[in-house]
Backbone as a printed PyTorch tensor [residue, N CA C, xyz], in Angstrom:
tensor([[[-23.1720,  -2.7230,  -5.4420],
         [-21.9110,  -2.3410,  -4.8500],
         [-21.9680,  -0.8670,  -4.4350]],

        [[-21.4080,  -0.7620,  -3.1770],
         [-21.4520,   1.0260,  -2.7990],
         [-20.4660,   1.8020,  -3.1600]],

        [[-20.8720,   2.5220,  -3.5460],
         [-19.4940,   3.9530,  -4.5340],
         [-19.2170,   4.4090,  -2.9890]],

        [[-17.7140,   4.4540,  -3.6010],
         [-16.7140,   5.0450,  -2.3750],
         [-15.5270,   5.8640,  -3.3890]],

        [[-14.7980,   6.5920,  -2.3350],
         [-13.6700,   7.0310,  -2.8160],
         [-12.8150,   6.8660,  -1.9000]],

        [[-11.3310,   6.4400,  -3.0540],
         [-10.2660,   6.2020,  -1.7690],
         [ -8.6380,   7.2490,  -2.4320]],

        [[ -8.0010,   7.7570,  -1.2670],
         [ -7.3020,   8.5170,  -1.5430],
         [ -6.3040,   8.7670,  -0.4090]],

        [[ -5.0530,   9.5090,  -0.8190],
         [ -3.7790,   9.5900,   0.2930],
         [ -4.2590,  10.5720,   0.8340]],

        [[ -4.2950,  10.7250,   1.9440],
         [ -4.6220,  11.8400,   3.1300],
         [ -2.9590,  12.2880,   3.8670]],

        [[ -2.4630,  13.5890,   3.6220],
         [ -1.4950,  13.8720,   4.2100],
         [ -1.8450,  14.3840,   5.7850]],

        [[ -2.6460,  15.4960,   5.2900],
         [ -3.2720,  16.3880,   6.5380],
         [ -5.0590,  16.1920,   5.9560]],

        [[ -5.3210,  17.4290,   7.3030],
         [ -6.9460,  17.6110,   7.5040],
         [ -7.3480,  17.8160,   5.8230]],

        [[ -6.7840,  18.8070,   5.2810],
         [ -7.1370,  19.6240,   3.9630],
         [ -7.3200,  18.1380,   3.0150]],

        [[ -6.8780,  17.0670,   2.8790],
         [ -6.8130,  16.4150,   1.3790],
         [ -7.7830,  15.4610,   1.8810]],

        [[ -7.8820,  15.2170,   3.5290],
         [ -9.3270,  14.3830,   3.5450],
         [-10.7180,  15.1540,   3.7980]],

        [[-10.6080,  16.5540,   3.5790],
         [-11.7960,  16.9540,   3.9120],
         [-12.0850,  17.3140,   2.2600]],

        [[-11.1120,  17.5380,   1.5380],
         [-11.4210,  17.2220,  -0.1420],
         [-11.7660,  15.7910,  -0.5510]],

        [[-11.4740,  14.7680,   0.0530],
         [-12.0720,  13.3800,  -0.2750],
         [-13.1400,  13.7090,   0.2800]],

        [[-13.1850,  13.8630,   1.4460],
         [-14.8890,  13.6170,   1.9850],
         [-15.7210,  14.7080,   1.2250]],

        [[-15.5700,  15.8300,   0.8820],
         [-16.3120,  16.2410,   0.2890],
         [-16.8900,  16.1370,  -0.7990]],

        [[-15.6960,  15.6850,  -1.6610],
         [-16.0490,  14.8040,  -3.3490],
         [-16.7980,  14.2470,  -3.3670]],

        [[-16.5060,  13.2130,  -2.4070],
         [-18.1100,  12.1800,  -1.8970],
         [-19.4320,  12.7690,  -1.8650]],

        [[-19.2950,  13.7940,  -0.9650],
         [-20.1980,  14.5510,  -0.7420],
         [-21.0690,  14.7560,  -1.8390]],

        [[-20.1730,  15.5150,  -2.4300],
         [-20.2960,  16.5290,  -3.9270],
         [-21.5580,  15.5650,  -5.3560]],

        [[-21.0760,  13.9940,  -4.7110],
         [-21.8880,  12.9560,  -5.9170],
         [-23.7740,  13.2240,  -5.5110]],

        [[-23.8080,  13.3340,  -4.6840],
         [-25.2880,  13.8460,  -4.1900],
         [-26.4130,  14.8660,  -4.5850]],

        [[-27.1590,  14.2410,  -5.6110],
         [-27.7320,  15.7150,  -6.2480],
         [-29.4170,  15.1490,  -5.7130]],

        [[-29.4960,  16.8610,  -5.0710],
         [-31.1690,  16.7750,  -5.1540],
         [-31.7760,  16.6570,  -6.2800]],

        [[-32.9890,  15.9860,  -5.7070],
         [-34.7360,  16.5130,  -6.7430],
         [-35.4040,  17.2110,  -6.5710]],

        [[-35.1560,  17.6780,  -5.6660],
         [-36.3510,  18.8690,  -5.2410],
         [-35.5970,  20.6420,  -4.1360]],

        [[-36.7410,  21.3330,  -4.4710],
         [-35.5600,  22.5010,  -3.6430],
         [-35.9170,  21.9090,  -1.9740]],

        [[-36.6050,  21.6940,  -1.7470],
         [-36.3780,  20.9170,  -0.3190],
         [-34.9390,  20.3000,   0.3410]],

        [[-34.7570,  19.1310,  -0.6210],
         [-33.7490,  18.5260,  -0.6190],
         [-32.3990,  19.3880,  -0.6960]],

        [[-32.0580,  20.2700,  -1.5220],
         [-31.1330,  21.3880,  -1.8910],
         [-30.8590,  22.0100,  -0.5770]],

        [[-31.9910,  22.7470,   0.0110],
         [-31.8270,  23.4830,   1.0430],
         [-31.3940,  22.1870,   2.1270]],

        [[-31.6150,  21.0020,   2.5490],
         [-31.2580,  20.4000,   3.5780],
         [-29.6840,  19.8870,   3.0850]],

        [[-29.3530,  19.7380,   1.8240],
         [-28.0960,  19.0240,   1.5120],
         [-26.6970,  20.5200,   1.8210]],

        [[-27.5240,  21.7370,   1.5000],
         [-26.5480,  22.7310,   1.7800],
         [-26.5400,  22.7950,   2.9710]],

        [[-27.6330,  22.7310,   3.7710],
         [-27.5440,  22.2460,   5.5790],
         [-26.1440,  21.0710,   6.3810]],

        [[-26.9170,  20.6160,   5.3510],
         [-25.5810,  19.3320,   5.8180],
         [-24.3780,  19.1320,   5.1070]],

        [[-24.0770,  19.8260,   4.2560],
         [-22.8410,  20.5920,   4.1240],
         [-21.8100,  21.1690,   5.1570]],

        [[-22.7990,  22.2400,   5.0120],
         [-22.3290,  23.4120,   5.8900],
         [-22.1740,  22.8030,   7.5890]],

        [[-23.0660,  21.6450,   7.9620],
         [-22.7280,  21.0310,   9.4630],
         [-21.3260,  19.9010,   9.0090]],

        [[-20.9810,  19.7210,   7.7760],
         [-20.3660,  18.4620,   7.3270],
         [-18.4120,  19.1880,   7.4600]],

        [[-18.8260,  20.6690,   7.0330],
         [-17.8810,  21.3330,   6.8680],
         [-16.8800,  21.7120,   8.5400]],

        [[-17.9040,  21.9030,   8.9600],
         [-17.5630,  22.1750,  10.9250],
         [-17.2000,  20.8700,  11.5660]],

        [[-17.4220,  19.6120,  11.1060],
         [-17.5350,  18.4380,  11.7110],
         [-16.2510,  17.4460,  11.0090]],

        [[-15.4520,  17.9090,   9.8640],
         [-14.4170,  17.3460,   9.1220],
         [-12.9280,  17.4930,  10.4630]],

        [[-12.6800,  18.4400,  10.8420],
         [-11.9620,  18.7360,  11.5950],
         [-11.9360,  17.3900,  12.7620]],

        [[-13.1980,  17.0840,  13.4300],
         [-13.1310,  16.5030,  14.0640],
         [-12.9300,  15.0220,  14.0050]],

        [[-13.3650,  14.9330,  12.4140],
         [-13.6290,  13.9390,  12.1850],
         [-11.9010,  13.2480,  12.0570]],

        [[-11.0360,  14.0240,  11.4910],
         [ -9.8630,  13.6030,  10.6470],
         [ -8.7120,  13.7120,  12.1750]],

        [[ -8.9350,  14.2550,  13.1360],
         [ -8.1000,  14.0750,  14.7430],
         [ -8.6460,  12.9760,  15.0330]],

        [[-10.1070,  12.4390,  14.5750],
         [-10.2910,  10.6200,  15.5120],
         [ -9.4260,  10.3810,  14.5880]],

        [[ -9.7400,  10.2520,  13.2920],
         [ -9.1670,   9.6600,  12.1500],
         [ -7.5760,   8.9110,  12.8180]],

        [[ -6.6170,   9.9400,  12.6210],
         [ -5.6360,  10.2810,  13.0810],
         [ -5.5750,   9.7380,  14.5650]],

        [[ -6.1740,   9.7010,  15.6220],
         [ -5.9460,   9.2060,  16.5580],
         [ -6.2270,   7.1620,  17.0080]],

        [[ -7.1000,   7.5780,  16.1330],
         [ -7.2280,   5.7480,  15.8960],
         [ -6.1920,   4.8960,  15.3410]],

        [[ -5.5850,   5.7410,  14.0400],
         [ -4.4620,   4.9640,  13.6390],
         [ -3.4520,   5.7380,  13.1060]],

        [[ -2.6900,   6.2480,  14.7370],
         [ -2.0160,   7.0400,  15.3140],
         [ -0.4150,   6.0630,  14.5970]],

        [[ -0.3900,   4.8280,  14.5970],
         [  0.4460,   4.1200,  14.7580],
         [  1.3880,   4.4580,  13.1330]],

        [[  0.2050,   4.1620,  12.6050],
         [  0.4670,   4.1370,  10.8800],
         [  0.8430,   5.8120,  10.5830]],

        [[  0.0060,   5.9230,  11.2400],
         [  0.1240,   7.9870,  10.4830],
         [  1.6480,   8.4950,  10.8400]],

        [[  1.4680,   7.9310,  11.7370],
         [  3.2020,   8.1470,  12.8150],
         [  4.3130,   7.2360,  11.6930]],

        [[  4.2380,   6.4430,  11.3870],
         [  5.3580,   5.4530,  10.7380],
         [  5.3590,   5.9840,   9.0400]],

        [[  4.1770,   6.8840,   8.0690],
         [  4.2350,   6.7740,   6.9470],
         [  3.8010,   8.3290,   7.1180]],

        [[  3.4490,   8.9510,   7.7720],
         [  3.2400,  10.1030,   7.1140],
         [  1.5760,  10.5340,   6.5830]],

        [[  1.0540,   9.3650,   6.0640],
         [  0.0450,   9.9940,   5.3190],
         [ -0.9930,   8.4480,   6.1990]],

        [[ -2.4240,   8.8070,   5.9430],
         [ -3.0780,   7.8460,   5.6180],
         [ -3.7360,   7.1670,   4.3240]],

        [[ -4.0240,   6.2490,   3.7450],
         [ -5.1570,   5.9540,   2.7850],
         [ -6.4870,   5.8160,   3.2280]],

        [[ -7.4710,   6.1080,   2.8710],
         [ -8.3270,   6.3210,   3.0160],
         [ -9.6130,   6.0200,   2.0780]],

        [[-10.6410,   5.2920,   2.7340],
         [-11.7720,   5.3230,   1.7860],
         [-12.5640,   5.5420,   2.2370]],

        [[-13.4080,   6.7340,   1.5300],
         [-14.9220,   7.5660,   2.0230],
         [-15.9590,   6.6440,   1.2900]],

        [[-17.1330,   6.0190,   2.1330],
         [-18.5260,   5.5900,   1.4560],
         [-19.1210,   6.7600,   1.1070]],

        [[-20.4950,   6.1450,   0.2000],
         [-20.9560,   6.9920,   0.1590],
         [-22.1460,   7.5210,   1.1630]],

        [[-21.8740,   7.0030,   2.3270],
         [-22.5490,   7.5220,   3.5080],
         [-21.6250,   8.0320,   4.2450]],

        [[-21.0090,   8.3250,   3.4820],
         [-19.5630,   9.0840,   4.7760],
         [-18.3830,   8.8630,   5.8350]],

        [[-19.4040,   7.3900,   5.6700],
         [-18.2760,   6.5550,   6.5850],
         [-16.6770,   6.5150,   5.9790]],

        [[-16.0920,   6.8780,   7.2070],
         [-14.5760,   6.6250,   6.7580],
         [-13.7210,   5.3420,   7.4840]],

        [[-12.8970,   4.8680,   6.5130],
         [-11.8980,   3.7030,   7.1060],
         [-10.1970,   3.8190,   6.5940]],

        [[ -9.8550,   3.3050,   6.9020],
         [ -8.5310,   3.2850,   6.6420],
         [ -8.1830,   1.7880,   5.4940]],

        [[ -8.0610,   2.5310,   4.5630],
         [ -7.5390,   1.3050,   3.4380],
         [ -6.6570,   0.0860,   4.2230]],

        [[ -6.5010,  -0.6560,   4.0160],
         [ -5.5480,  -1.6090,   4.6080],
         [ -4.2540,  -1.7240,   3.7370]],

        [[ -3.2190,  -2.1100,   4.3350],
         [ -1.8590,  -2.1580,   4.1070],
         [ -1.7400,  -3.2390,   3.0000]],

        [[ -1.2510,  -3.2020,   2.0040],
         [ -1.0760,  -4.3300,   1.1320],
         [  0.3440,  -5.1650,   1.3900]],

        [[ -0.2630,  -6.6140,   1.4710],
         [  0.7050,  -7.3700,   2.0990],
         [  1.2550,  -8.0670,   1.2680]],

        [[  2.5180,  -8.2500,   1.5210],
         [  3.5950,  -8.9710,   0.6330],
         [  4.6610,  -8.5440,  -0.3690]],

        [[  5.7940,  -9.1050,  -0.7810],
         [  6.5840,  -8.4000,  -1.4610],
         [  6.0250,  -7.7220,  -2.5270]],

        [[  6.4170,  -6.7220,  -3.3850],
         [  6.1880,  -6.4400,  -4.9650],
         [  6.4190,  -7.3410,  -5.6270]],

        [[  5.9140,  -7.6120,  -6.5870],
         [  6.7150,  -8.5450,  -7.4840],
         [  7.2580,  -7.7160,  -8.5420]],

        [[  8.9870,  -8.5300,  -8.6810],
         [  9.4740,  -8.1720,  -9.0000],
         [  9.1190,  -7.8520, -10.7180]],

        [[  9.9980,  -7.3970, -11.6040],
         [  9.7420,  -6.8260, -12.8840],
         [  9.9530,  -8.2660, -13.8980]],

        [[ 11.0580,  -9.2660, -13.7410],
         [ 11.7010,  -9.9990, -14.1500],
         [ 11.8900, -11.2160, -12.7180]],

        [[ 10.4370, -11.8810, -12.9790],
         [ 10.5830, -12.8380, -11.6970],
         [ 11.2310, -13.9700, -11.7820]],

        [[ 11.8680, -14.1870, -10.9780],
         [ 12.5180, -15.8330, -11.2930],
         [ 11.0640, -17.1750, -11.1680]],

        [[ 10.7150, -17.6220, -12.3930],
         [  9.9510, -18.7790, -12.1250],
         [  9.9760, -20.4360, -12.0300]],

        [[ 11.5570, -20.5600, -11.9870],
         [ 11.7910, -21.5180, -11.2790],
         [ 12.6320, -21.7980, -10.0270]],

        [[ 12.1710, -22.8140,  -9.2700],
         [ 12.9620, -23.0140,  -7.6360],
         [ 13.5000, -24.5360,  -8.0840]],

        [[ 14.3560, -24.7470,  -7.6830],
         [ 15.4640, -26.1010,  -7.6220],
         [ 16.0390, -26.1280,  -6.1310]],

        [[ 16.0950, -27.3930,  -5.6130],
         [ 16.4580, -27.2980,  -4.2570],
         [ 17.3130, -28.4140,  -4.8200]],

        [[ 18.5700, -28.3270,  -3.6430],
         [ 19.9520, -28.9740,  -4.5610],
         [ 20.3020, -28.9490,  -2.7810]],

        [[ 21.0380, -31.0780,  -2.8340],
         [ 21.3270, -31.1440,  -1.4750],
         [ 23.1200, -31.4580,  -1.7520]],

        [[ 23.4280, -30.8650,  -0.6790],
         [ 25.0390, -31.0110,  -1.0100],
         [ 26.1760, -31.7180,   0.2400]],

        [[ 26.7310, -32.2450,   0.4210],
         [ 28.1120, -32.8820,   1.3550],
         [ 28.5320, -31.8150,   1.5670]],

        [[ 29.1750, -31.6610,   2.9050],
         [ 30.1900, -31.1110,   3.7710],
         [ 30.9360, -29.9330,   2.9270]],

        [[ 31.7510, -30.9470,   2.0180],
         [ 33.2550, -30.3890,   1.0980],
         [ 32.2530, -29.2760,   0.3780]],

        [[ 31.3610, -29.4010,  -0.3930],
         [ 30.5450, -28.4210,  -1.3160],
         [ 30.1850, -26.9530,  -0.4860]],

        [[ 29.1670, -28.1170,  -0.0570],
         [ 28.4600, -26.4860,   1.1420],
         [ 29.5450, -25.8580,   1.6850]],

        [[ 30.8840, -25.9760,   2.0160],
         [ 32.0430, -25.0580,   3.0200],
         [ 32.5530, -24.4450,   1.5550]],

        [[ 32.8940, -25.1420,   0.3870],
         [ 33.5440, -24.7770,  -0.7200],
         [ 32.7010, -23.2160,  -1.1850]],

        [[ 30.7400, -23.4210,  -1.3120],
         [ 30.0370, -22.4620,  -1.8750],
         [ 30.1500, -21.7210,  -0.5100]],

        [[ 30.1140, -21.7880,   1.1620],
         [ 29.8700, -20.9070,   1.8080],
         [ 31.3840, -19.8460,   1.8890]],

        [[ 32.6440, -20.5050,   1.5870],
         [ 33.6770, -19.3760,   1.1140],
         [ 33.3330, -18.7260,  -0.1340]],

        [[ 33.0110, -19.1600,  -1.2000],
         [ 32.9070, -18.1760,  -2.5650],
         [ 31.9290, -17.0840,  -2.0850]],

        [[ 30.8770, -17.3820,  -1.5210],
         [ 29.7670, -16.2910,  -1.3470],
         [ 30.2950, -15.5830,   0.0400]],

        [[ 31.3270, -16.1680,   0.7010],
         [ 32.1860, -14.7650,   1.5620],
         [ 32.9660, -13.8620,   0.9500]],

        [[ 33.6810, -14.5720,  -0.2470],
         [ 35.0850, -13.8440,  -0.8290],
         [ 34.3990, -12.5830,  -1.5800]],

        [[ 32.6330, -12.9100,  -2.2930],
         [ 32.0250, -12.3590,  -3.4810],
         [ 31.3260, -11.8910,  -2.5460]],

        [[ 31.0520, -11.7510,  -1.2010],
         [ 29.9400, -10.8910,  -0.5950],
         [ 28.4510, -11.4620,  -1.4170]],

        [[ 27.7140, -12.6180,  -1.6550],
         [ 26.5830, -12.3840,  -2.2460],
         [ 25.8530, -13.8000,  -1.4810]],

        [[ 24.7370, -13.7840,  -1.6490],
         [ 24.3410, -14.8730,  -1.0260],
         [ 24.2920, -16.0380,  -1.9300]],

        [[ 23.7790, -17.0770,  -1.4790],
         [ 24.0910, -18.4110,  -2.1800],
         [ 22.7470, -18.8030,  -3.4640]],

        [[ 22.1490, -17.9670,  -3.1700],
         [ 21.1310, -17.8960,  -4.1840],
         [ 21.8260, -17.5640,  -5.7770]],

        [[ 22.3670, -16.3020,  -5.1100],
         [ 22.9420, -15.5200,  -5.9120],
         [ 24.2890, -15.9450,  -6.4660]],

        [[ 24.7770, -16.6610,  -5.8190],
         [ 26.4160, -17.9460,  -6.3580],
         [ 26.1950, -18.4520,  -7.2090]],

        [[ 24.8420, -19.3280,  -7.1880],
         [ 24.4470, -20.4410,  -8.0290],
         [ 23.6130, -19.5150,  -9.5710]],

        [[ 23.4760, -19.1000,  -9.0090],
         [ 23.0450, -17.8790, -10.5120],
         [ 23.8020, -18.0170, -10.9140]],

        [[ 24.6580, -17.1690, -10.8860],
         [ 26.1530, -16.6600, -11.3980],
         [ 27.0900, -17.7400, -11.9810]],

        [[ 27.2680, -18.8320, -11.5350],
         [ 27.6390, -19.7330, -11.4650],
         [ 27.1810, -20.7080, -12.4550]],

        [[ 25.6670, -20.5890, -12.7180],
         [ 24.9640, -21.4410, -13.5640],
         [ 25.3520, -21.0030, -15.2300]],

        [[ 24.9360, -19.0690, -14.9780],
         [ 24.9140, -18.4890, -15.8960],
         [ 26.2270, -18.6540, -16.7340]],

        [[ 27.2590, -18.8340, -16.2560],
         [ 29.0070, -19.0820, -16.5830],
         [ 28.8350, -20.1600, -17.3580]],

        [[ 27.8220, -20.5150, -17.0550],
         [ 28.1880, -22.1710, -18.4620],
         [ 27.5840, -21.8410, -19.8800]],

        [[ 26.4430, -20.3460, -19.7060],
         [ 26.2480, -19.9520, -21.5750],
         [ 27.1690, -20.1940, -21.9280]],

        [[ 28.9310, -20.0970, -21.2690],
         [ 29.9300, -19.2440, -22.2940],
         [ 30.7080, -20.3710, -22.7230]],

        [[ 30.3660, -21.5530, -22.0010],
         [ 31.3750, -22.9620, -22.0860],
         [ 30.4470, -23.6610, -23.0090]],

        [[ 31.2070, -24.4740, -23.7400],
         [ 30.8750, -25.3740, -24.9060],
         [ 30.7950, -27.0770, -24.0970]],

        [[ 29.4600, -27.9540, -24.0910],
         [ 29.6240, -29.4190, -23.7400],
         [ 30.0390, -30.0000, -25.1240]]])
């Protein structure tokens, strides 16, 4: 699996600190290596700027609507844009059961006034509604 790092990018400054972290995991063996990795540093350092305006211009759309990007640096430098995680949150306290309940004319007009008078939707009637019978004795 390839080591990456992923992180919120506001501006240039917090992705040229991701990309560099990345960077940073890279240790020579030899002073050869040292002297070419501070080389490519120092070209890595001049070239962030440019890199984070494509960045930014590619997904102009998102940066524009949230402010920030996510971001994940390989460890070859390549950069991408995390993808959007899809779907609701789930909630804290999920409801795990569904009941589908078919009703006549008189009912459905009867529940579509209560959930006008109470402002709530009909999901939310029959909750309420259900819950009212803890308090009643069969």
């Amino acid at each position: 699996m390839m080591a990456m790092m992923e992180g919120r990018c506001y501006e240039r400054h917090d992705f040229q600190v991701l990309v560099l972290q990345e960077f940073g995991k890279r240790r020579p063996r030899s002073p050869e290596e040292t002297k070419r990795l501070q080389e490519e540093y120092l070209r890595l350092l001049e070239e962030i700027p440019r890199m984070w305006e494509e960045f930014v211009e590619k997904h102009k759309n998102i940066y524009e609507r949230f402010g920030y990007l996510d971001v994940v640096v390989h460890d070859d430098l390549r950069v991408e844009r995390k993808k959007l995680q899809r779907g609701r949150p789930k909630e804290e306290k999920s409801k795990s059961y569904r009941i589908t309940v078919r009703l006549d004319d008189e009912l459905y007009e009867l529940l579509q006034k209560y959930c006008q008078t109470k402002n709530m939707s009909e999901s939310e009637a029959v909750r309420q509604l259900i819950s009212e019978l803890k308090w009643k004795r069969f």
